[in-house]
Steps between C-alpha positions, in 0.01 A plus 500: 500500500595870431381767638589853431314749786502606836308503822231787513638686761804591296488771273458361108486668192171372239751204442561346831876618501611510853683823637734401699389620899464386826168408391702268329761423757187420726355256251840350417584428844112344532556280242817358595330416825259283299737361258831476633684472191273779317821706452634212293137550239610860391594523140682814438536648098639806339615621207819670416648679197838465394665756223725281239754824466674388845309813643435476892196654571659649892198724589543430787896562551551841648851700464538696837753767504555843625544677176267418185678242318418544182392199393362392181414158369358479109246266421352374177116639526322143388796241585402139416407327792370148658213422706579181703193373736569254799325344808693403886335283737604245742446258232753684275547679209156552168734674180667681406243577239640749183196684391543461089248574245457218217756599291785476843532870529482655867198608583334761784269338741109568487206302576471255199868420574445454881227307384671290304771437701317395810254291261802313323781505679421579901205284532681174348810579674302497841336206423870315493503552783284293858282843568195500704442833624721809377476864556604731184626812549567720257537895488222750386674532118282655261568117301366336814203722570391489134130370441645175231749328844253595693230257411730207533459589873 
């Protein structure tokens, strides 16, 4: 079984994506009280992007300094890039999963191709696997939150 919501006293967007709270916390802990090894029924997913040019995408990288240090760093305004999909849970590793459109070109993400991936290549993958109950979490991307993956729900 998969299920993809959240208990009602959390807040949730139309799509029963959980916001992370102590609402959540709460529940969490609750659950773990009923099923011990709950923690171990999580199935976490994401997607990343990765630029072919060698580019490091380092928003997150500060340069601290007394004076202004004049950095610049040039980058090409539409690099190529990769989107690479994966799943972690205690029963290890769903992908990576390239998304490609027919012809093997790198695609964007968007709801047909969520769709398609979870349709052809999550759901079989899972099912390789001994799963009775599993949570999926996944984040509120536009490509997740889209009416088409939605009504696979």
């Amino acid at each position: 079984m998969l299920y993809c919501s959240c208990p009602d006293d959390i807040v949730v967007s139309d799509i029963d994506c959980c916001v992370v709270g102590t609402g959540f916390v709460e529940w969490a802990q609750n659950e773990i009280a009923v099923v011990p090894d709950f923690h171990k029924r999580i199935l976490f997913s994401d997607e990343a992007h990765f630029l072919l040019n060698g580019y490091v995408n380092k928003q997150n990288c500060r340069i601290w300094s007394e004076a202004n240090p004049q950095v610049n760093i040039e980058t090409p305004l539409h690099p190529e890039k990769l989107t690479v999909w994966c799943a972690l849970w205690a029963g290890g590793i769903i992908g990576p999963y390239f998304f490609k459109n027919d012809e093997g070109h790198n695609v964007t993400v968007n709801g047909d191709r969520y769709r398609a991936m979870i349709t052809n290549f999550f759901i079989p993958e899972l099912n390789n696997h001994d799963v009775q109950e599993l949570w999926f979490q996944q984040d509120g991307a536009t490509c997740h939150t889209a009416r088409v993956p939605q009504s696979i729900y």
